[in-house]
MOPAC internal coordinates of N, CA, C and O (Angstrom, degrees):
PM7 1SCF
backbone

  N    0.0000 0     0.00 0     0.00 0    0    0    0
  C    1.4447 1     0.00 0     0.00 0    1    0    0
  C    1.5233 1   111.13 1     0.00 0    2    1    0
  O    1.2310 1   117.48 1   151.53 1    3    2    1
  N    1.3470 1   122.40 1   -28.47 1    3    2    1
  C    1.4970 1   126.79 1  -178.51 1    5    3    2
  C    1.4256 1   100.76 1   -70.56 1    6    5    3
  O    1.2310 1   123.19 1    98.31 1    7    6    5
  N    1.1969 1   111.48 1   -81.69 1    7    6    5
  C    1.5757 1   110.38 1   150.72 1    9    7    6
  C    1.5332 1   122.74 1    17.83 1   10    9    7
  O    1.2310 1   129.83 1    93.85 1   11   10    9
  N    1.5210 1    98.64 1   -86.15 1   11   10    9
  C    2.0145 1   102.01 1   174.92 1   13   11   10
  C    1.6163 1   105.60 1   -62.52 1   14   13   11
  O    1.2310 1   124.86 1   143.21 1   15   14   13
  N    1.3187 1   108.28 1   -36.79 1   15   14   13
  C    1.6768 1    97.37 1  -158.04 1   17   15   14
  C    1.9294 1    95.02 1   -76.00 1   18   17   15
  O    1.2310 1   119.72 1   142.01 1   19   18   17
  N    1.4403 1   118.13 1   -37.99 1   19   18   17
  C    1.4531 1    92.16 1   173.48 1   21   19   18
  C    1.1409 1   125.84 1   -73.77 1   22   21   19
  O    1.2310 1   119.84 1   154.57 1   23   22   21
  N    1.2268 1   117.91 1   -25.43 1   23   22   21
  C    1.6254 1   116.71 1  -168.40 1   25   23   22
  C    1.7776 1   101.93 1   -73.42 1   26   25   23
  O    1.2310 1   116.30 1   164.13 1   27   26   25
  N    1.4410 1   124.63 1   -15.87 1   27   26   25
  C    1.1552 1   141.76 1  -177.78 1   29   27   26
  C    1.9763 1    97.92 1   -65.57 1   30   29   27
  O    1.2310 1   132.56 1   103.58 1   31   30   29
  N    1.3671 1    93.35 1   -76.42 1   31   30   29
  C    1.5124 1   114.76 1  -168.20 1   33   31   30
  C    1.6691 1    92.96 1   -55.08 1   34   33   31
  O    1.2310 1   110.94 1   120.20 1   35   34   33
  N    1.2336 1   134.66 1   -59.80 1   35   34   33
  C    1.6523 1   134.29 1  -170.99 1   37   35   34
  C    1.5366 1   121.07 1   -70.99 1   38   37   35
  O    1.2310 1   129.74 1  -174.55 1   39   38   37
  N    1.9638 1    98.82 1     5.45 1   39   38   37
  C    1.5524 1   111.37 1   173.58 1   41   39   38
  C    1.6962 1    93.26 1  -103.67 1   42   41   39
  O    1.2310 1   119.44 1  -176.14 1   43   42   41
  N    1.1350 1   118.68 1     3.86 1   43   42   41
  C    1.3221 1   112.48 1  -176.08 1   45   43   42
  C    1.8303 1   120.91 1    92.62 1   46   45   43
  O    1.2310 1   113.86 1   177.18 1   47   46   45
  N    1.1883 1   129.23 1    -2.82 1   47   46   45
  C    1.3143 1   152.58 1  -145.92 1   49   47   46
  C    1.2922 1   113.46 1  -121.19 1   50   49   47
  O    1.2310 1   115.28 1   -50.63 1   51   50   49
  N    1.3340 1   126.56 1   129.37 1   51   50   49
  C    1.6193 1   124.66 1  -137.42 1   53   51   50
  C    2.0049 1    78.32 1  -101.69 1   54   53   51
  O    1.2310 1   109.43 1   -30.25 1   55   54   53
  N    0.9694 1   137.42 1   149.75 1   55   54   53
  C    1.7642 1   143.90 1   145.15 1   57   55   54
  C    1.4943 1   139.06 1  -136.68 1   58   57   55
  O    1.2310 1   124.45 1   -53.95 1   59   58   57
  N    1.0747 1   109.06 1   126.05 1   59   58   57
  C    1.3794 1   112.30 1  -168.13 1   61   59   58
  C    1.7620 1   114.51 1   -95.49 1   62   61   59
  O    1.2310 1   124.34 1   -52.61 1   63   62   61
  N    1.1648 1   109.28 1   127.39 1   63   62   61
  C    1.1403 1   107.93 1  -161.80 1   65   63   62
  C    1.6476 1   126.58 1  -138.18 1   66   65   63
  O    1.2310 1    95.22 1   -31.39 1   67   66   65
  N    1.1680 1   160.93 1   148.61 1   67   66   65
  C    1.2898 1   153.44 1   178.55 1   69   67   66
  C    1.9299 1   111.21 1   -85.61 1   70   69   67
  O    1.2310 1   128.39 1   -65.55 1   71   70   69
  N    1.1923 1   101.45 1   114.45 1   71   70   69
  C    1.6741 1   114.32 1  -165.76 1   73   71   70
  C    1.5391 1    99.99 1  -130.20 1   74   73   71
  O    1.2310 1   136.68 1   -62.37 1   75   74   73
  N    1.6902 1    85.31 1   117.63 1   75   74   73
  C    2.0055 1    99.60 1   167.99 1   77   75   74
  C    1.2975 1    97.30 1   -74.73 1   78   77   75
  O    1.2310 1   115.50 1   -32.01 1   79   78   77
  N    1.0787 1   126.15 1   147.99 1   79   78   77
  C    1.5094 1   133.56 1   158.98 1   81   79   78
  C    1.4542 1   106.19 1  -131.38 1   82   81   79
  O    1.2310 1   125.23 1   -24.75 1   83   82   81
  N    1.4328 1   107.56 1   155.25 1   83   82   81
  C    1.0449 1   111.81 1   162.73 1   85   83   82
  C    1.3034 1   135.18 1  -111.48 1   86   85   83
  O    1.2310 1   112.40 1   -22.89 1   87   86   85
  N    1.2042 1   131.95 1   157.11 1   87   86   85
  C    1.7911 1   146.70 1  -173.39 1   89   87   86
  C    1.6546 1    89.06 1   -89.10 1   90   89   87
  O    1.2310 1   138.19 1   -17.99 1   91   90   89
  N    1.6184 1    82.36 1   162.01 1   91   90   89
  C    1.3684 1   100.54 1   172.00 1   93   91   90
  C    1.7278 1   121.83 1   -77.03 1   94   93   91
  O    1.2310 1   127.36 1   175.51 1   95   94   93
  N    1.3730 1   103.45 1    -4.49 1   95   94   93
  C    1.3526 1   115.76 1  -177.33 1   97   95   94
  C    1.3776 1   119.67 1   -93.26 1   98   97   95
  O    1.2310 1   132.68 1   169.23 1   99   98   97
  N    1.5645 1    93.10 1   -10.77 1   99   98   97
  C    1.7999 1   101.29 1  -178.57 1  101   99   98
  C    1.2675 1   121.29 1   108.57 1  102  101   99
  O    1.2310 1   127.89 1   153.89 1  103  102  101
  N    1.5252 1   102.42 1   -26.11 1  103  102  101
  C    1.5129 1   120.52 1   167.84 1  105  103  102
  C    1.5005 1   107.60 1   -52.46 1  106  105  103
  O    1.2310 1   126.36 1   -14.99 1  107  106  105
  N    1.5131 1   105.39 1   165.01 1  107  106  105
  C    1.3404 1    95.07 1   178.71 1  109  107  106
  C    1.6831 1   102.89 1  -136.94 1  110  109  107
  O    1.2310 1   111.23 1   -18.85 1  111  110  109
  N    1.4564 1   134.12 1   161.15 1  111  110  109
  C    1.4206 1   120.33 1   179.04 1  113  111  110
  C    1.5822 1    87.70 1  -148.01 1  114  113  111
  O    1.2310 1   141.19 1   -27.72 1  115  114  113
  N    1.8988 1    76.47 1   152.28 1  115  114  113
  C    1.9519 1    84.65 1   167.53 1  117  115  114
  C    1.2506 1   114.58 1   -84.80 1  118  117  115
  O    1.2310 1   122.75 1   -33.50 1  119  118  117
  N    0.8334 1   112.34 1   146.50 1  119  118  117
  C    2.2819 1   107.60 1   145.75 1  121  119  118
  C    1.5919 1   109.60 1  -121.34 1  122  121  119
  O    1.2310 1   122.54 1   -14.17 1  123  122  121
  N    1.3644 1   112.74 1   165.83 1  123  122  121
  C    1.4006 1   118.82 1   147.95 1  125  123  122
  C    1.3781 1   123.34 1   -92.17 1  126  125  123
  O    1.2310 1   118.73 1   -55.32 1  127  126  125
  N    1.0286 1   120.04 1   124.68 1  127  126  125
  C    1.6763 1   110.41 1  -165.59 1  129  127  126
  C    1.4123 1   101.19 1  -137.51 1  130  129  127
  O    1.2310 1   120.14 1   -40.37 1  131  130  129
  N    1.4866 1   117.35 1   139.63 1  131  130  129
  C    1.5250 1   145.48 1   157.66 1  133  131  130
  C    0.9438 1   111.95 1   -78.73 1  134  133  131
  O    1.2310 1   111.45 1   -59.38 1  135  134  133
  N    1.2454 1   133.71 1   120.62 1  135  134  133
  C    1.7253 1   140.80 1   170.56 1  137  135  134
  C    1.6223 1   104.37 1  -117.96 1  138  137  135
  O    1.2310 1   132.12 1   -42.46 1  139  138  137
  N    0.9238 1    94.21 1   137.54 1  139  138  137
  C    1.7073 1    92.28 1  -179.80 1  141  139  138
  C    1.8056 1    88.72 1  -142.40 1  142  141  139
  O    1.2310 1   116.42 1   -10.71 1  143  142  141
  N    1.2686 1   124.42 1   169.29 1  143  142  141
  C    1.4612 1   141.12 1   161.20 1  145  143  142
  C    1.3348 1   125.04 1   -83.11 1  146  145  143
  O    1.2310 1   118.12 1   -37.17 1  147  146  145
  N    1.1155 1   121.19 1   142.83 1  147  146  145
  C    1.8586 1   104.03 1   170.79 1  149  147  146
  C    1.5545 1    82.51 1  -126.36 1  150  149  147
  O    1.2310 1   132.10 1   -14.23 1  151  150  149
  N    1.6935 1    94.23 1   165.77 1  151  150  149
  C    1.5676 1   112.03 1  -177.69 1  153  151  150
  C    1.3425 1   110.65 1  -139.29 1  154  153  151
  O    1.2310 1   124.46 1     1.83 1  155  154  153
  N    1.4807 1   109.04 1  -178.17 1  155  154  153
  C    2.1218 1   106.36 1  -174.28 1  157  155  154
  C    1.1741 1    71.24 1  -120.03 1  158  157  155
  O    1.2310 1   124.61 1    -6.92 1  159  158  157
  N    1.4889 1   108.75 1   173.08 1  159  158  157
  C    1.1396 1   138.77 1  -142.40 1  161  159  158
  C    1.5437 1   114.71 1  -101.41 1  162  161  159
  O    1.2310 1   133.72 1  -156.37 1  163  162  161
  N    1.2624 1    91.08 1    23.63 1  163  162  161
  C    1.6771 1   113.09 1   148.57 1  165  163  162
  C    1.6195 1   127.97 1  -116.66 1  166  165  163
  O    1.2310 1   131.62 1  -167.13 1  167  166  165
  N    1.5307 1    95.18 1    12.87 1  167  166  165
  C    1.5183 1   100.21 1   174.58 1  169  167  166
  C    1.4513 1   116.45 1    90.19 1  170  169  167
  O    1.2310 1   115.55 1   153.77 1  171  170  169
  N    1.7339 1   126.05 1   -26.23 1  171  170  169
  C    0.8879 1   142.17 1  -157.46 1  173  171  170
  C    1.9993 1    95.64 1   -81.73 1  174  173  171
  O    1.2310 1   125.59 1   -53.28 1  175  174  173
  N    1.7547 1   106.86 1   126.72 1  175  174  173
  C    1.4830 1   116.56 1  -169.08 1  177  175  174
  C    1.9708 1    87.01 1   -60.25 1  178  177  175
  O    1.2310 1   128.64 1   -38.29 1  179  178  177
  N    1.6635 1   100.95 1   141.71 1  179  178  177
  C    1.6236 1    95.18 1   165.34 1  181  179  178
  C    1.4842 1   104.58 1  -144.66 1  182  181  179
  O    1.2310 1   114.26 1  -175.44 1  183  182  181
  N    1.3066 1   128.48 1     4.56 1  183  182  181
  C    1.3838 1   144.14 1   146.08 1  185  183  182
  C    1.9850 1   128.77 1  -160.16 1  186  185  183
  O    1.2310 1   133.89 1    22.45 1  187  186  185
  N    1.1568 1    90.76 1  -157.55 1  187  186  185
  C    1.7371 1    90.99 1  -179.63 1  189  187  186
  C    1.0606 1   117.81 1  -133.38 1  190  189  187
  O    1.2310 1   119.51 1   -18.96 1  191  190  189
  N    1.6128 1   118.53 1   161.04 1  191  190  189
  C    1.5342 1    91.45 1   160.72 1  193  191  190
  C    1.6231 1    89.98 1  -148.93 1  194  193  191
  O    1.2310 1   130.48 1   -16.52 1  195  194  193
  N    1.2144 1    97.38 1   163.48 1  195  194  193
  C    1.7211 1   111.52 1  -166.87 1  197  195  194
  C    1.4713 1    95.54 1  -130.14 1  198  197  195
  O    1.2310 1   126.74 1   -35.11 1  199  198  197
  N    1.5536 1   104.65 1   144.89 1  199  198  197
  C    1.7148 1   113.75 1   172.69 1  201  199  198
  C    1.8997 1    86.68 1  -125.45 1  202  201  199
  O    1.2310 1   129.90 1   -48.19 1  203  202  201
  N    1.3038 1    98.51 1   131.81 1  203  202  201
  C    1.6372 1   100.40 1   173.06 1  205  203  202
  C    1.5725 1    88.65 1  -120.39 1  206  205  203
  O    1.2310 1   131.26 1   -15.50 1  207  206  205
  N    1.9889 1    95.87 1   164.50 1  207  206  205
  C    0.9294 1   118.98 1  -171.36 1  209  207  206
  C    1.6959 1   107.84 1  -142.55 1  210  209  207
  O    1.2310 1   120.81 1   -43.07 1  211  210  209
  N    1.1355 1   116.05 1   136.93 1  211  210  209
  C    1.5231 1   108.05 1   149.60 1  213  211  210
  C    1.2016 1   133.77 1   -40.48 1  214  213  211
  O    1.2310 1   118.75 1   -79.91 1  215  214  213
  N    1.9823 1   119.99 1   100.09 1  215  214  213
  C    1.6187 1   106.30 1   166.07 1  217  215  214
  C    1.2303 1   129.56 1   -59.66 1  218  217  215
  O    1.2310 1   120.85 1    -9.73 1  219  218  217
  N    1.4584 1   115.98 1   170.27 1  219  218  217
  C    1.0867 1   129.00 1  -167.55 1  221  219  218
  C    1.7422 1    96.06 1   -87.99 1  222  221  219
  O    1.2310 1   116.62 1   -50.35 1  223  222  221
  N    0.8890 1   124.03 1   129.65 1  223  222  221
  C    1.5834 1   115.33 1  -170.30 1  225  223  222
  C    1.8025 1   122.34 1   -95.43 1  226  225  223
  O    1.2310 1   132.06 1  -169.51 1  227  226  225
  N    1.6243 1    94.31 1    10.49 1  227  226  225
  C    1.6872 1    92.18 1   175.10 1  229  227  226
  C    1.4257 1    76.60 1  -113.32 1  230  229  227
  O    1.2310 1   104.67 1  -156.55 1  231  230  229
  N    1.1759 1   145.93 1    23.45 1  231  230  229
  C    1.6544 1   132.04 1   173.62 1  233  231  230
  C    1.4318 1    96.21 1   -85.27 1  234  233  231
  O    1.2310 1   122.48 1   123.18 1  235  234  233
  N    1.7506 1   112.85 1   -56.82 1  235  234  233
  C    1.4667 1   150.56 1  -138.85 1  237  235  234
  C    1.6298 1    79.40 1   -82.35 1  238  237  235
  O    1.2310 1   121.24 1   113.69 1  239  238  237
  N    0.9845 1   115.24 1   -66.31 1  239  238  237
  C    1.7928 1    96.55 1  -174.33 1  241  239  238
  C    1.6024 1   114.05 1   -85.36 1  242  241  239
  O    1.2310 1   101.00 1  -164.74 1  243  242  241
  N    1.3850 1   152.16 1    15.26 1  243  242  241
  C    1.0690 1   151.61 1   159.77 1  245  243  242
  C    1.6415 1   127.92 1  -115.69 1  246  245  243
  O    1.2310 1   132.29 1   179.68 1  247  246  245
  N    1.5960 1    93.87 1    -0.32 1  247  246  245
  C    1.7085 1    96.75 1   170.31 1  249  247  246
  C    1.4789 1   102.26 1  -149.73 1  250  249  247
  O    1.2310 1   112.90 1   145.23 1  251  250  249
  N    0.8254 1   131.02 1   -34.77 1  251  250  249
  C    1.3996 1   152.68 1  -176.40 1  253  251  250
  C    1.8834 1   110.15 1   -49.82 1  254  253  251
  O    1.2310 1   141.62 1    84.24 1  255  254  253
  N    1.6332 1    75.64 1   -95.76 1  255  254  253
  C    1.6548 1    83.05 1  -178.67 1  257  255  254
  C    1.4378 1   123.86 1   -49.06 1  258  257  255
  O    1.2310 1   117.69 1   132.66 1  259  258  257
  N    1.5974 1   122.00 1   -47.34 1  259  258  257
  C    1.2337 1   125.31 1   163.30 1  261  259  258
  C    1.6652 1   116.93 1   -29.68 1  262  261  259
  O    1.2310 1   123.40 1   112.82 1  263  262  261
  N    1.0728 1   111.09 1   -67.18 1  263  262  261
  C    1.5564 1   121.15 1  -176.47 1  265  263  262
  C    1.6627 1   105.58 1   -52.25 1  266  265  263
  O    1.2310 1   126.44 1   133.45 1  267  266  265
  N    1.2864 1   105.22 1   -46.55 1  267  266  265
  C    1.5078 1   103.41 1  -162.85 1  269  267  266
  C    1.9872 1    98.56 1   -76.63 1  270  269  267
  O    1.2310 1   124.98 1   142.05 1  271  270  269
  N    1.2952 1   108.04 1   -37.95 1  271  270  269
  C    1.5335 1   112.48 1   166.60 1  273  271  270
  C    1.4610 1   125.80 1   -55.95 1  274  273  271
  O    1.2310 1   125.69 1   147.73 1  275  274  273
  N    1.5119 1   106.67 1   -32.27 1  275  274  273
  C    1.5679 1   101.83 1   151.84 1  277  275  274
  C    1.4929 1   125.77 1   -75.91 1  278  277  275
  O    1.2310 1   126.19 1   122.34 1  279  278  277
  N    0.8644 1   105.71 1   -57.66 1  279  278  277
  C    1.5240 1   109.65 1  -177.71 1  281  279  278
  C    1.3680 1   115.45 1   -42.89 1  282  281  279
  O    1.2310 1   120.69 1   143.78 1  283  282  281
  N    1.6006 1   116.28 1   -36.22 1  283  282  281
  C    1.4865 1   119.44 1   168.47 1  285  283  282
  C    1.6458 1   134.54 1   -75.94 1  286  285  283
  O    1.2310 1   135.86 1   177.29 1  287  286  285
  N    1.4688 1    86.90 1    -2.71 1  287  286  285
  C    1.5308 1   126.85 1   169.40 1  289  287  286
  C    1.1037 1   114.77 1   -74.02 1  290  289  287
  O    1.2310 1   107.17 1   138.35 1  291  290  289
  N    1.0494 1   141.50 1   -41.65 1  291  290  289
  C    1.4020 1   169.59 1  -152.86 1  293  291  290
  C    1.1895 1    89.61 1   -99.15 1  294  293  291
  O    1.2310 1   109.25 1    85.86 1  295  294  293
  N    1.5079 1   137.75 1   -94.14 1  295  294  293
  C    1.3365 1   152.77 1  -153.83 1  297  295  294
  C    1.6417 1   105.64 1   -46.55 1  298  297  295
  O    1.2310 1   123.37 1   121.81 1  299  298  297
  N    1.4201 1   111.15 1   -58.19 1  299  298  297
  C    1.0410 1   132.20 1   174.67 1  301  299  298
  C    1.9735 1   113.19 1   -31.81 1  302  301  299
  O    1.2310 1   130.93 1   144.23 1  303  302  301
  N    1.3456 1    96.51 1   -35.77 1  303  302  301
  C    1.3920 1   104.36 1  -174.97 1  305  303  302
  C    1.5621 1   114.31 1   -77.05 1  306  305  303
  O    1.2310 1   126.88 1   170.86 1  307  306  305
  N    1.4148 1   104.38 1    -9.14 1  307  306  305
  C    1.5215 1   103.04 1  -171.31 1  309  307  306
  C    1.4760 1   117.88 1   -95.82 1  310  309  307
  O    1.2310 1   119.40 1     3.12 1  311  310  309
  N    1.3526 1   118.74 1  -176.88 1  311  310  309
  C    1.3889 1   121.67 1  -161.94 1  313  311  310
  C    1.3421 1   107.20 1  -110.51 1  314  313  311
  O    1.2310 1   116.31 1   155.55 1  315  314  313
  N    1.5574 1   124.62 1   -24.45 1  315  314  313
  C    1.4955 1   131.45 1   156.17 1  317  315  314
  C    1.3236 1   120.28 1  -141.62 1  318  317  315
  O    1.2310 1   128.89 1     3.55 1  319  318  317
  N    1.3404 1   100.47 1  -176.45 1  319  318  317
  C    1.6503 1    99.46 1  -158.27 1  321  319  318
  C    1.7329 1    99.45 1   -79.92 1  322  321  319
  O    1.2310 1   122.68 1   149.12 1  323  322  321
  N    0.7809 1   112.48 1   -30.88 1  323  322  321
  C    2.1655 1   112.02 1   172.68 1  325  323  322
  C    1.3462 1    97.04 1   -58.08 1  326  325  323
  O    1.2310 1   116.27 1   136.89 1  327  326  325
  N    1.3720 1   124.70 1   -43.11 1  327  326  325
  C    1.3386 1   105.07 1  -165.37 1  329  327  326
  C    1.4881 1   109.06 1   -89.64 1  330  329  327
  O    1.2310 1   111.07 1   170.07 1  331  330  329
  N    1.0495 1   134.41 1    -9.93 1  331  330  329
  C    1.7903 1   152.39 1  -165.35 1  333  331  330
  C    1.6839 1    93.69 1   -92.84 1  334  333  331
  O    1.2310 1   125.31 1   142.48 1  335  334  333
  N    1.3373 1   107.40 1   -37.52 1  335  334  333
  C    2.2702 1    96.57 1  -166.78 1  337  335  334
  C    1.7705 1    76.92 1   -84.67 1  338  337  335
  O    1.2310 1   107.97 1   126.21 1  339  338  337
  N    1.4300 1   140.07 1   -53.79 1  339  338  337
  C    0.9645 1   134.55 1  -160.83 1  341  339  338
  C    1.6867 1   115.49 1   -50.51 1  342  341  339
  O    1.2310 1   120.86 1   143.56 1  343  342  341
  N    1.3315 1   115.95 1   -36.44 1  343  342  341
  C    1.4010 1   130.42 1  -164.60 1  345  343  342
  C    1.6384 1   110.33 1   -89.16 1  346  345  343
  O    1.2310 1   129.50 1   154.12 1  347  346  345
  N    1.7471 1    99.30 1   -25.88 1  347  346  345
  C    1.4398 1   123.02 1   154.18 1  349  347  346
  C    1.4858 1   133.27 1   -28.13 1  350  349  347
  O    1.2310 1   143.19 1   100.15 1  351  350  349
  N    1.6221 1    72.55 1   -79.85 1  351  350  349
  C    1.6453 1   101.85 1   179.81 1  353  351  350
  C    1.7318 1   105.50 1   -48.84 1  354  353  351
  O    1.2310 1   131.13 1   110.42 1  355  354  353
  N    1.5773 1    96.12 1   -69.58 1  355  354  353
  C    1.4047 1   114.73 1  -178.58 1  357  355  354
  C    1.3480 1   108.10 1   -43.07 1  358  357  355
  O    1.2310 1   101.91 1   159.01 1  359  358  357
  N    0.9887 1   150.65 1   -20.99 1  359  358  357
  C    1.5670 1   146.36 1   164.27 1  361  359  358
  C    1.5549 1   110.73 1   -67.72 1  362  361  359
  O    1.2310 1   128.04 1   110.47 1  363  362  361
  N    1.5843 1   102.13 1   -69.53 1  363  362  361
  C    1.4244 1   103.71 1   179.61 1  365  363  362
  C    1.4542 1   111.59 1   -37.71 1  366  365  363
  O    1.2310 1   120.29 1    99.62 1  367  366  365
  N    1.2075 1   117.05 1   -80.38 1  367  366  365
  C    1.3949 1   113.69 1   168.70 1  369  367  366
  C    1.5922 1   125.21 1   -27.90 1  370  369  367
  O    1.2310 1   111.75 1   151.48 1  371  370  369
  N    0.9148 1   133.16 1   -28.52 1  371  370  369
  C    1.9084 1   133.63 1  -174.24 1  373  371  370
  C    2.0425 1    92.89 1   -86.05 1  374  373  371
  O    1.2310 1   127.39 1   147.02 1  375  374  373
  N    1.4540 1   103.38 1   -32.98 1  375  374  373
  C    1.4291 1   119.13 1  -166.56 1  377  375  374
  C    1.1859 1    83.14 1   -80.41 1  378  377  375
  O    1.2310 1    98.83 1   114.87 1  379  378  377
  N    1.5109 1   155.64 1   -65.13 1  379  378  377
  C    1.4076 1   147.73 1   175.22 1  381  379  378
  C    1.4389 1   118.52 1   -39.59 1  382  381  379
  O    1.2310 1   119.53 1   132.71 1  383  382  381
  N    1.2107 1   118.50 1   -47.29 1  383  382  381
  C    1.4478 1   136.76 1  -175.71 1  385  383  382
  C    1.4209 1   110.85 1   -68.13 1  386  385  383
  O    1.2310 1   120.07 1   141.08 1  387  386  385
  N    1.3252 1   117.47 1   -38.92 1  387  386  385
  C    1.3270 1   121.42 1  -172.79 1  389  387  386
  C    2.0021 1   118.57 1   -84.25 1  390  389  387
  O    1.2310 1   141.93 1   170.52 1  391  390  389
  N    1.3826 1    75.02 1    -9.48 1  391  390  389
  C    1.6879 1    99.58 1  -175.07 1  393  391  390
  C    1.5591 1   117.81 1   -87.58 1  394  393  391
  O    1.2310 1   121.89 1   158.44 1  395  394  393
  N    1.1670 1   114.00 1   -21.56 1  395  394  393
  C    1.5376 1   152.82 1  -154.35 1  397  395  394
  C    2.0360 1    92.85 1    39.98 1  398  397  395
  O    1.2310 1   131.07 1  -106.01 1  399  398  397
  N    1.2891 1    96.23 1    73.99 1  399  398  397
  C    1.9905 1    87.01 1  -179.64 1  401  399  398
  C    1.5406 1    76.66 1  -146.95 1  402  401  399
  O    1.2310 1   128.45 1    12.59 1  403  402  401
  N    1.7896 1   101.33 1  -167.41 1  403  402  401
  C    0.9843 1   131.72 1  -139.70 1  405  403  402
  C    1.5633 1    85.73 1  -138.75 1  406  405  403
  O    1.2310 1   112.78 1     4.82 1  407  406  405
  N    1.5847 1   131.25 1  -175.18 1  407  406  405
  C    1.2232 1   131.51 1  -174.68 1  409  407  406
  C    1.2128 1    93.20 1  -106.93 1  410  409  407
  O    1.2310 1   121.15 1   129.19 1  411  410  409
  N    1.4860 1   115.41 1   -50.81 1  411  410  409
  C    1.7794 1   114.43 1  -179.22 1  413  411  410
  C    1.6239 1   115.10 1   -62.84 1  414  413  411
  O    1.2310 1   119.27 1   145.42 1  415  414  413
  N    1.5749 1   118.99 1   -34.58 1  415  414  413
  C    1.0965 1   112.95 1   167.70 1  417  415  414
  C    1.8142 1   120.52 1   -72.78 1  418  417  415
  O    1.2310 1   118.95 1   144.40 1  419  418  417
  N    1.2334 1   119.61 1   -35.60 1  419  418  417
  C    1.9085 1   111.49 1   137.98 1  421  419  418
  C    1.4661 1   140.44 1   -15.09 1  422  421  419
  O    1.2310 1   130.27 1   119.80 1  423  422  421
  N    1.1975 1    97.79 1   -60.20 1  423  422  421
  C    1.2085 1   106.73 1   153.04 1  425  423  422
  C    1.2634 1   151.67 1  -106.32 1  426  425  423
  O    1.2310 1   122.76 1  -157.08 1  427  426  425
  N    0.7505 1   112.33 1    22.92 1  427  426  425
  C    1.4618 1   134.91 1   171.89 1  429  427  426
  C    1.7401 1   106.95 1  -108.50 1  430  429  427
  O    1.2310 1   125.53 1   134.39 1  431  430  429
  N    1.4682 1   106.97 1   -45.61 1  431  430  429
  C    1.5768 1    87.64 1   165.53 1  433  431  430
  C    1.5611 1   138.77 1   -91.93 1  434  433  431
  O    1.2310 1   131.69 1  -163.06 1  435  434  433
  N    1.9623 1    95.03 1    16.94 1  435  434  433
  C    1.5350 1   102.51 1   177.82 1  437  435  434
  C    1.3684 1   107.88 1   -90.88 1  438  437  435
  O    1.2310 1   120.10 1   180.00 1  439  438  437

């Protein structure tokens, strides 16, 4: 998921997305978060900025976690971390494809 959401933001392209994070305690929490890019005044990306939000928590356990539990399923199988975001990605995407949707339309209708 880091993966799509940077390659999103470093294509120039604002995405909103569902992100575990973690605490300093080990705990971990969701948000919904907007990332968009800002640029200087040559257009050129020179930071970010993110608005998070509280998920909705029957989203987070009925579309959410599943997806992210596969996808880490996937990764899990690999032998390094290039090949684990790659096997990642490549899921999400077959999981998009098979859906006939979009990632933004995913979320937006969870």
């Amino acid at each position: 998921m880091f993966k799509l959401l940077w390659d999103t933001i470093f294509g120039g392209r604002e995405i909103f997305a569902y992100v575990k994070n973690m605490a300093k305690t080990g705990d971990y929490y969701w948000v919904f978060a907007h990332v968009t890019p800002s640029y200087d005044e040559n257009r050129n990306i020179i930071g970010f900025h993110s608005n998070r939000r509280v998920p909705n928590r029957a989203v987070i356990e009925t579309t959410i976690t599943p997806i992210y539990a596969a996808i880490l399923q996937q990764e899990m199988q690999q032998k390094n971390g290039k090949d684990a975001v790659a096997a990642g990605v490549d899921y999400l995407m077959q999981f998009l494809q098979a859906k006939n949707t979009t990632y933004d339309a995913l979320i937006f209708s969870a």
